[in-house]
FIRO-189900 format. One record per residue (C-alpha): residue in three letters; x, y, z negated. Coordinates in nm, 3 decimals, m for minus. Layout:
! residues N
NODE,mivo,px,py,pz
NODE,Ala,X,Y,Z
...
***
This chain:
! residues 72
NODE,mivo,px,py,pz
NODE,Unk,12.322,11.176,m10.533
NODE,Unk,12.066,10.923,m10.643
NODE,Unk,11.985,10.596,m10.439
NODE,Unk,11.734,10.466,m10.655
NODE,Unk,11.403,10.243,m10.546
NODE,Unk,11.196,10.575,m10.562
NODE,Unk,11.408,10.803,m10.420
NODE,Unk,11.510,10.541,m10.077
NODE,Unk,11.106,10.519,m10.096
NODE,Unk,11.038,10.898,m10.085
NODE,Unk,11.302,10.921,m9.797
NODE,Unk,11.119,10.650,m9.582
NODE,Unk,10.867,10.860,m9.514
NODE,Unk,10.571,10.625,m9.457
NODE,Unk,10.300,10.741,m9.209
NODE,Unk,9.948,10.726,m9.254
NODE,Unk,9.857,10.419,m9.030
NODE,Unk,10.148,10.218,m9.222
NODE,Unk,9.983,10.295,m9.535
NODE,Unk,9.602,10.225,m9.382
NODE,Unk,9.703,9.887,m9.244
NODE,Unk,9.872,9.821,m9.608
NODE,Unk,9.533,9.932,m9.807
NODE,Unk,9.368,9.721,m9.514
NODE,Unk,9.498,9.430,m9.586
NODE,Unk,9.405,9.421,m9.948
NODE,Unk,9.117,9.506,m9.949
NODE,Unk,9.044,9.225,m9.726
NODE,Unk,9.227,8.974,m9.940
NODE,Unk,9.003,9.160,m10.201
NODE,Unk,8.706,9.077,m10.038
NODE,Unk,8.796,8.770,m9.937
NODE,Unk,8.839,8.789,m9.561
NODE,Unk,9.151,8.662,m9.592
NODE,Unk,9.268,8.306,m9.717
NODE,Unk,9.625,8.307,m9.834
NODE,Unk,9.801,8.182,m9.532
NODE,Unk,9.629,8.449,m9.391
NODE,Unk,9.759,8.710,m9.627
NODE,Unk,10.130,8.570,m9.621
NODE,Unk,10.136,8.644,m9.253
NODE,Unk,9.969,8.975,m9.271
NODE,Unk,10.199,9.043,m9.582
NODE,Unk,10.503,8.904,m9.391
NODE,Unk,10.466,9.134,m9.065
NODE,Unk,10.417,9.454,m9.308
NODE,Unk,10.702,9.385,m9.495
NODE,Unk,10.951,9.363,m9.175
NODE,Unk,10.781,9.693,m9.101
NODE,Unk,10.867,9.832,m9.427
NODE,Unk,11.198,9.706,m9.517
NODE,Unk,11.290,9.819,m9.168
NODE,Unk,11.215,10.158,m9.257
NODE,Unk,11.346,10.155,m9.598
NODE,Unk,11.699,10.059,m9.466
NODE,Unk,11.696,10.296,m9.218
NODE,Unk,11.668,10.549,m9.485
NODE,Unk,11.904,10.448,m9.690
NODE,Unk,12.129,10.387,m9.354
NODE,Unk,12.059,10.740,m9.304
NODE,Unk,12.189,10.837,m9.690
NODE,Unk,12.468,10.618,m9.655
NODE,Unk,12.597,10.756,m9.332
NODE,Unk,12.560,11.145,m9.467
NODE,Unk,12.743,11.048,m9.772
NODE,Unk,13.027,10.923,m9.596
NODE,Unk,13.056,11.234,m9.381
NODE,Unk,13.069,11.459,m9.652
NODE,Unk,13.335,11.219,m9.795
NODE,Unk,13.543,11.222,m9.459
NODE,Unk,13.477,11.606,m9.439
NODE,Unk,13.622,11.659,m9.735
***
């Protein structure tokens, strides 16, 4: 079974409004709507949001491995 970055990504399953407000946010820094202590907040709140979800998934992986190790 493989736990690597891609794989713990692909299993996160991002939805479509966390990847809008993600492609929202720079293209604001982009176009210069944002300042940088700005973007460090707006960057700070996403990344909660998606390091939540990433460890959930690999919670998830984690825990199903460790059945089928108990099961067998």
């Amino acid at each position: 079974m493989s736990y690597s970055p891609e794989h713990i990504l692909r299993n996160a399953k991002f939805s479509q409004k966390q990847i809008k407000a993600i492609v929202r946010v720079i293209e604001a820094r982009t176009n210069g709507l944002l300042d940088n202590e700005d973007l460090e907040t707006a960057l700070a709140k996403l990344e909660v949001r998606i390091l939540n979800r990433i460890y959930m998934a690999f919670a998830v992986q984690m825990g199903l491995l460790i059945t089928l190790i108990v099961a067998v």
